[in-house]
N, C-alpha and C positions, 0 to 999 in steps of 0.2 A: 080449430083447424081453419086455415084459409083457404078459399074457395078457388077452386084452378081455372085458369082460363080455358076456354074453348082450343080441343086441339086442331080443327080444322084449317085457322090460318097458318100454322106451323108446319101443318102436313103443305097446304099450296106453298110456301116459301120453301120446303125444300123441294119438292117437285119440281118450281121454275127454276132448275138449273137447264133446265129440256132435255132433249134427247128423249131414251127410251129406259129412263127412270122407274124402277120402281123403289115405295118408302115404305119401310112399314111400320104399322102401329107406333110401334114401342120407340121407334126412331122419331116420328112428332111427337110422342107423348114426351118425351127427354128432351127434345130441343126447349119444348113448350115449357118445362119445367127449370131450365135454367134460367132461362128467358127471365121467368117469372119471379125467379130467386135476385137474377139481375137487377129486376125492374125494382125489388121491393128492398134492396141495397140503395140504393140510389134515388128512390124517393124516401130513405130513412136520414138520408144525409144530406138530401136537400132542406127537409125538416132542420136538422139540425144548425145547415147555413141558416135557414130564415131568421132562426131563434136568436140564433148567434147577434144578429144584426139588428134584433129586440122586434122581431115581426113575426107574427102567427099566420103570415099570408105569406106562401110557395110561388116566385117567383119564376120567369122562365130563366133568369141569369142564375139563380140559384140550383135549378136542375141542370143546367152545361156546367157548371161547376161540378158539381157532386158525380154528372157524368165521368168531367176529366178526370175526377180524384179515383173514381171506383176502379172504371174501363182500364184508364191510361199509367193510371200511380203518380198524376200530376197533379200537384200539391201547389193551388193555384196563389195561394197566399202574399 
């Protein structure tokens, strides 16, 4: 099983919407978890650009790529 990130920054990014906010648990635990689902999408397919291009080393051009393709459904090709 992989290891979850900390929900604390997820509970303060929902919070800084201000006002008189309250969030609870379950609502950072779930943001924290998509988040996290996103993040591990998108660094599977930055892997995959590097490879593609015959490199074992994760570029930053290869993470905005994998970002557009995951995020946006832009097929940057």
């Amino acid at each position: 099983m992989r290891k979850k990130l900390p929900v604390a920054p997820f509970d303060r990014a929902l919070r800084a919407v201000g006002g008189d906010v309250r969030v609870s648990r379950k609502a950072s635990e779930t943001l924290r978890d998509h988040v996290q689902r996103l993040a591990e999408e998108i660094g599977k397919r930055a892997g995959e650009i590097a490879a593609s291009r015959g490199s074992r080393f994760v570029e930053r051009a290869d993470v905005e790529r994998a970002f557009a393709e995951v995020v946006f459904g832009i097929d940057s090709d």
